[in-house]
C-alpha positions as CSV (number, residue, x, y, z in Angstrom):
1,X,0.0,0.0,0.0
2,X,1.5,3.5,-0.9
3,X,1.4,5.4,2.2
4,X,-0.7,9.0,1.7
5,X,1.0,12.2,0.5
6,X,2.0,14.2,3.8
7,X,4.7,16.8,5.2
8,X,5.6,18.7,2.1
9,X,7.1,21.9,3.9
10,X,8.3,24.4,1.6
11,X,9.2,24.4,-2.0
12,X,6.5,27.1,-2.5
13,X,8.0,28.5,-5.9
14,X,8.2,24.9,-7.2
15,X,4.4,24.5,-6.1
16,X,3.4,27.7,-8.1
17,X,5.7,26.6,-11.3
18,X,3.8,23.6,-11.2
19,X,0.3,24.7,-10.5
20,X,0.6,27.9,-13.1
21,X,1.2,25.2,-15.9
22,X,-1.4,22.9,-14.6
23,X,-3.8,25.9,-14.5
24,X,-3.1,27.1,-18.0
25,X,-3.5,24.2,-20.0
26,X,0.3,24.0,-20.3
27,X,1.1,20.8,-18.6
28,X,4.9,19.6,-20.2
29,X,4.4,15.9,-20.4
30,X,7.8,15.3,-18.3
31,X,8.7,17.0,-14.9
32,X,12.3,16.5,-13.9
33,X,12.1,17.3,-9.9
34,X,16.0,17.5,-9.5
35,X,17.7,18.7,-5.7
36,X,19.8,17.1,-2.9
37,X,18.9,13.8,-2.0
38,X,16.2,14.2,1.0
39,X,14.8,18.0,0.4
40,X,11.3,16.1,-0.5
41,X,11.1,15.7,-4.1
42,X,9.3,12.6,-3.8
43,X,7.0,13.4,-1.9
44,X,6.3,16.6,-4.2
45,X,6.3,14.3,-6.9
46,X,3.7,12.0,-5.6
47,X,1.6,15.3,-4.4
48,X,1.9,17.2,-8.1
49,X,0.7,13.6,-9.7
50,X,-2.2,13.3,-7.1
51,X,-3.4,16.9,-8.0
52,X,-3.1,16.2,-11.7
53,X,-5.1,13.0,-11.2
54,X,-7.7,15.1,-9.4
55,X,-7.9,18.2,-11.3
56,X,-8.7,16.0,-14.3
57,X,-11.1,14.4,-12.6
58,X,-12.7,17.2,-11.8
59,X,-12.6,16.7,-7.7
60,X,-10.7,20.0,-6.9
61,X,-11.1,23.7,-8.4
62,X,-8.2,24.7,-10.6
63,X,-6.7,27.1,-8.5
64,X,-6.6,24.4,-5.7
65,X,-3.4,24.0,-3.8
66,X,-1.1,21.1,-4.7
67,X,-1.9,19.2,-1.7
68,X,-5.1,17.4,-1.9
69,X,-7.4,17.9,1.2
70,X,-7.7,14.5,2.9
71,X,-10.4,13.3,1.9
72,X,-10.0,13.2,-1.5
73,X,-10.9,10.2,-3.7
74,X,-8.0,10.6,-5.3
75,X,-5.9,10.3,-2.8
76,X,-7.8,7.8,-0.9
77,X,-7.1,6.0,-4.3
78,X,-3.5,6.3,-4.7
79,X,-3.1,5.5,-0.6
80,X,-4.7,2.3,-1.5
81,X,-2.7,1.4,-4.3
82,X,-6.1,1.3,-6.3
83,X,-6.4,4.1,-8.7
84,X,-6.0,3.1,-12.5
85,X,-4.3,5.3,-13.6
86,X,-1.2,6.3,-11.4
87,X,1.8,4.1,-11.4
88,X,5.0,4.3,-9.2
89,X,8.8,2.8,-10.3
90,X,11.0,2.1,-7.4
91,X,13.4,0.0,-6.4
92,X,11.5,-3.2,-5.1
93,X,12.4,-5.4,-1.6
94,X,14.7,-8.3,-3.0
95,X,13.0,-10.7,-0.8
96,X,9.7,-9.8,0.0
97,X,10.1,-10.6,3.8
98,X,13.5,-8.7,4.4
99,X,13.7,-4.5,4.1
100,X,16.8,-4.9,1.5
101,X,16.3,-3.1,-1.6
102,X,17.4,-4.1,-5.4
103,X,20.3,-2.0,-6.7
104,X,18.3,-0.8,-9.5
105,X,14.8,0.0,-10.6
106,X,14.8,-2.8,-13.8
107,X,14.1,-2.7,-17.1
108,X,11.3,-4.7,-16.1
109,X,9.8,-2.4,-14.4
110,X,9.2,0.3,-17.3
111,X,8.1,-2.7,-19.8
112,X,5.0,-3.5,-17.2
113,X,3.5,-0.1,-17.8
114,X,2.8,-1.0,-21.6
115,X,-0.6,-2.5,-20.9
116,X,-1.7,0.5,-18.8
117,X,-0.3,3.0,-22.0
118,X,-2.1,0.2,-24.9
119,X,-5.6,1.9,-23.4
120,X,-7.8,4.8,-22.4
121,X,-7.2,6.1,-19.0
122,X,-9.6,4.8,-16.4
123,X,-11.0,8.2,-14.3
124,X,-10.5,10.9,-16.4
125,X,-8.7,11.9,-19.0
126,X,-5.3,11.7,-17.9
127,X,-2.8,9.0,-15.9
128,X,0.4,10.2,-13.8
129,X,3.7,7.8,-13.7
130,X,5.9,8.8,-11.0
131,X,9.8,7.1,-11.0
132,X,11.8,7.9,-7.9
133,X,14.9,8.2,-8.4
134,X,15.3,7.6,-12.1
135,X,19.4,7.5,-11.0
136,X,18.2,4.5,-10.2
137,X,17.0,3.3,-13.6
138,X,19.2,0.9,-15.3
139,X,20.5,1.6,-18.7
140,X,18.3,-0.8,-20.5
141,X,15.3,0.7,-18.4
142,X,16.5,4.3,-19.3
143,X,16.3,3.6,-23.1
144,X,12.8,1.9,-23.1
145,X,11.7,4.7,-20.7
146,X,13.4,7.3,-23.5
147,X,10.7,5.8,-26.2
148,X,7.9,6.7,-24.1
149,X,9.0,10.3,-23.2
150,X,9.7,10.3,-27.2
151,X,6.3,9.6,-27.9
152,X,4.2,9.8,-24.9
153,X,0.8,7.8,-24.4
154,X,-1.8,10.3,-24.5
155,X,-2.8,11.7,-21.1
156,X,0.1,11.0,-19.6
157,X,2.3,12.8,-17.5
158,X,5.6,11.7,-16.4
159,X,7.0,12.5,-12.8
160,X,10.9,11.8,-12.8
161,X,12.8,12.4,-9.4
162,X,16.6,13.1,-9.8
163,X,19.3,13.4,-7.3
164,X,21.8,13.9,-10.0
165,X,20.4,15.3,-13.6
166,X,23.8,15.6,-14.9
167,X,24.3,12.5,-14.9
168,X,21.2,11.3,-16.6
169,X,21.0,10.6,-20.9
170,X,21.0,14.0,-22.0
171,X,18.0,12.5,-24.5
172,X,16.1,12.2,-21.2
173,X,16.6,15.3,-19.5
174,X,15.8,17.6,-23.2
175,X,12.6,16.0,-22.9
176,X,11.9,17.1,-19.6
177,X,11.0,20.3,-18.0
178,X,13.4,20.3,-14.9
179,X,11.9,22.1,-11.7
180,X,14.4,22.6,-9.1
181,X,14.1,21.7,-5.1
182,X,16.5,23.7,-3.2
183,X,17.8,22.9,0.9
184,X,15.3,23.5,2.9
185,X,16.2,26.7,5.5
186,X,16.9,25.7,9.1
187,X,13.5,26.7,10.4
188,X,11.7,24.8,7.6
189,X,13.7,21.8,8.8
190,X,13.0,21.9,12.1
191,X,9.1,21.8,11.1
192,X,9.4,19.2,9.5
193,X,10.9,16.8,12.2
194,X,8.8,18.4,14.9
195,X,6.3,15.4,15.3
196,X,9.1,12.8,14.7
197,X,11.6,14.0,17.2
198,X,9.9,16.1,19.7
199,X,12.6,16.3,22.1
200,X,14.7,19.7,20.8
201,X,17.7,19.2,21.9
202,X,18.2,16.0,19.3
203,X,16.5,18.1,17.3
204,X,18.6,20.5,17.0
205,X,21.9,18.9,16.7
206,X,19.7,17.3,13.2
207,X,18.6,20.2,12.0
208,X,22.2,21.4,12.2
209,X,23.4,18.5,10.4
210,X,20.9,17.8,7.8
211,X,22.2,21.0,5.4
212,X,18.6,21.5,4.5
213,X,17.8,18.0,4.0
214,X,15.0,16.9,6.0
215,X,15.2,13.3,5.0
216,X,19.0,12.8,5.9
217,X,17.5,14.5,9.5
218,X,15.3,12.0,9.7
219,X,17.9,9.3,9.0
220,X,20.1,10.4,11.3
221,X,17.3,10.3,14.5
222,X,18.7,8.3,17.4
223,X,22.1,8.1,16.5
224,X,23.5,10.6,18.3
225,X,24.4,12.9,15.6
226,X,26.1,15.3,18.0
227,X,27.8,12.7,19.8
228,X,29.9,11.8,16.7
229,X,30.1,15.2,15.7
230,X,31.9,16.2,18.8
231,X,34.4,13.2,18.4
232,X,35.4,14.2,15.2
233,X,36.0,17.7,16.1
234,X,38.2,16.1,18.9
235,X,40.1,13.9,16.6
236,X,40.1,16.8,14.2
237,X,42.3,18.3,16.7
238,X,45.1,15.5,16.6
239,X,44.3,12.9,19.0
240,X,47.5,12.4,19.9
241,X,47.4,9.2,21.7
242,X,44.8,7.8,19.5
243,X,42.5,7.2,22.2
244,X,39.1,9.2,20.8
245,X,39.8,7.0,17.6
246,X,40.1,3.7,19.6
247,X,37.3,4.3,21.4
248,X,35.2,5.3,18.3
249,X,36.3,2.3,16.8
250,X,35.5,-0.4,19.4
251,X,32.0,1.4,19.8
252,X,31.2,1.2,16.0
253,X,32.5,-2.4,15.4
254,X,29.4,-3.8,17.5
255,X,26.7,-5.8,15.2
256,X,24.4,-3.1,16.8
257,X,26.1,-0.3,15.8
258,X,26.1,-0.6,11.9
259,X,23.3,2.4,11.3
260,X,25.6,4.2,13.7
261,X,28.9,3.3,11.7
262,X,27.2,4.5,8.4
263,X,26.3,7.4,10.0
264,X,29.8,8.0,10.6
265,X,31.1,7.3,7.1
266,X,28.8,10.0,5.9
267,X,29.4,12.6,8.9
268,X,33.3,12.2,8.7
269,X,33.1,13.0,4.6
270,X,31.0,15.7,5.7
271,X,32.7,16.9,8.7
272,X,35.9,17.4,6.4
273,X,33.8,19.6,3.0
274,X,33.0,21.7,6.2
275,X,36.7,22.2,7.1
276,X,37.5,22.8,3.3
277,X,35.4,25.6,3.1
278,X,37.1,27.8,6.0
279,X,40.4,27.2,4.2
280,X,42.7,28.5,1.6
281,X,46.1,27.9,-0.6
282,X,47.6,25.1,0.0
283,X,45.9,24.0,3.6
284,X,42.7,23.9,1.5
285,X,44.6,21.6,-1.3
286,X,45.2,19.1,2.1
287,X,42.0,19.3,2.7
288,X,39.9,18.3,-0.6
289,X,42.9,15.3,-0.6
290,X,41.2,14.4,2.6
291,X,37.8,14.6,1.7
292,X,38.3,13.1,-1.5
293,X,39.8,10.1,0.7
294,X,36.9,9.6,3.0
295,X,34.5,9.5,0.6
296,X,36.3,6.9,-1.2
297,X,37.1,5.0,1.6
298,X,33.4,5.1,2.8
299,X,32.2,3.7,-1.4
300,X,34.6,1.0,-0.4
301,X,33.2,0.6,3.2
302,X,30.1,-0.3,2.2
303,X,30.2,-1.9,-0.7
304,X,33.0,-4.0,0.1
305,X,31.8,-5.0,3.8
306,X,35.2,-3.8,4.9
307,X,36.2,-4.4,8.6
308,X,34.3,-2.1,10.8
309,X,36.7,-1.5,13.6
310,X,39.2,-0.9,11.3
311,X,37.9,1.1,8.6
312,X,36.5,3.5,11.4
313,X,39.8,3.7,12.9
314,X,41.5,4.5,9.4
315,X,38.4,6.9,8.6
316,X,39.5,8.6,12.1
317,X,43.3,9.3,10.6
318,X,42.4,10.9,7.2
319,X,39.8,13.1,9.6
320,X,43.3,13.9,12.0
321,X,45.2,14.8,8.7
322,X,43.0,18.3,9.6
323,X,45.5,19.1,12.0
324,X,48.5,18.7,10.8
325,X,47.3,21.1,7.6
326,X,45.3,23.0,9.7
327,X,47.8,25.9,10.3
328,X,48.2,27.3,6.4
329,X,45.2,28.7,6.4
């Protein structure tokens, strides 16, 4: 079941770009919603198709806002997984009884919406097909997907979610109209994780660390962002004896830990583009070596199940590399 469209804060010139074309008859038949991963373009995606679906069907006014009221058949529809004419591309569980997802959204995938495009849509005269991400679309799927935007079924309207455009087949983006999703500011962040993490102290130290990003906030809740934080900034600082990184690493190696030890993969990589920025000459040349390190060694991490223990303490070094270049600034 999809879960319903909720907690869209801000993108409000994104919303009126949208609903302007919607309102004048001047619907492009391919939205590229491109921004940092986690600012909420899916969600906005889901919500512009949802109010497409609806306008068509003649269930809202057009100068409705994008977010349907709740209770909507539309919505009720697509929160069901029941309406006819809206279909959703994602990477699928690969075992339907374990949270892992497949690496890719296949090419599989984009063939099973040519029976919905051989007919008439259902409602109204109009169908919405959302893909999020389409980073995430294999090459094979990105070329059969490229005949549709070529040639679109009539009605529809494609809703492609993008962490990266530049990286997509140029063929793709030209047929798109790309509408941009910006960081979020602080205060729009904190909004948005006020239900989810009530207590503001946490919330705070996520809101600092999300960089606008509501949805990295969110995957950061209950790890103790500021707790990692502060032991970089003290490794940062030279650790001499070693002992912050020892520590760090005994506490990340635990089976328990793992969400925590990504966490830190991605906070060290961070931690160090933050230094970079306060630097210049040749201290800031150090610096991008460094940061250019950790996120390599973090790729490898991951995808090579390297040691935990050890890989935090080597993380911890390039991180304490800071210090010694810290002084050419």
């Amino acid at each position: 079941m999809t879960p319903p469209v909720t907690g869209i804060v801000g993108h409000e010139a994104a919303a009126a770009a949208f609903l302007a074309a919607l309102r004048d008859g001047a619907l492009h038949h391919a939205w590229l919603l491109a921004g940092p991963d986690g600012v909420g373009k899916g969600l906005f995606a889901r919500a512009a198709a949802a109010r497409m679906l609806a306008g068509a069907a003649g269930q809202v006014s057009r100068d409705a806002p994008l977010m349907l009221p709740a209770e909507n058949r539309t919505g009720a529809l697509i929160a069901a997984g029941a309406h006819p004419d809206y279909r959703i591309l994602e990477r699928l569980p690969k075992d339907p009884d374990k949270p892992d997802l497949a690496r890719s959204i296949t090419i599989a995938q984009v063939r099973g919406l040519q029976p919905m495009f051989a007919t008439a849509p259902a409602l109204a005269p109009a169908r919405a097909v959302v893909i999020d991400a389409i980073d995430d679309l294999e090459r094979g799927g990105a070329n059969a997907l490229l005949k549709n935007l070529e040639e679109p079924p009539q009605g529809t309207i494609f809703f492609l979610v993008s962490h990266a455009p530049g990286r997509l087949l140029p063929t793709i983006r030209s047929r798109c109209r790309l509408l941009r999703l910006d960081p979020l500011a602080d205060a729009q962040v904190d909004a948005a994780l006020r239900v989810e993490v009530p207590d503001d102290a946490e919330r705070a130290a996520l809101v600092a660390a999300a960089e606008g990003s509501p949805g990295r906030a969110t995957r950061y809740a209950g790890l103790d962002v500021a707790g990692l934080d502060a032991s970089l900034a003290v490794i940062a600082r030279g650790d001499p004896d070693n002992s912050e990184r020892l520590k760090l690493g005994r506490a990340l190696a635990l089976k328990a830990a793992q969400p925590r030890y990504e966490l830190f993969l991605d906070r060290a990589a961070r931690f160090i583009a933050a230094e970079a920025r306060r630097r210049q000459g040749e201290s800031l040349r150090q610096a991008l070596d460094s940061y250019h390190a950790a996120r390599d060694l973090a790729g490898a991490a991951l995808g090579l199940s390297l040691d935990a223990q050890a890989t935090t303490i080597e993380m911890a070094g390039i991180v304490a590399r800071l210090h010694g270049a810290g002084t050419a600034r």
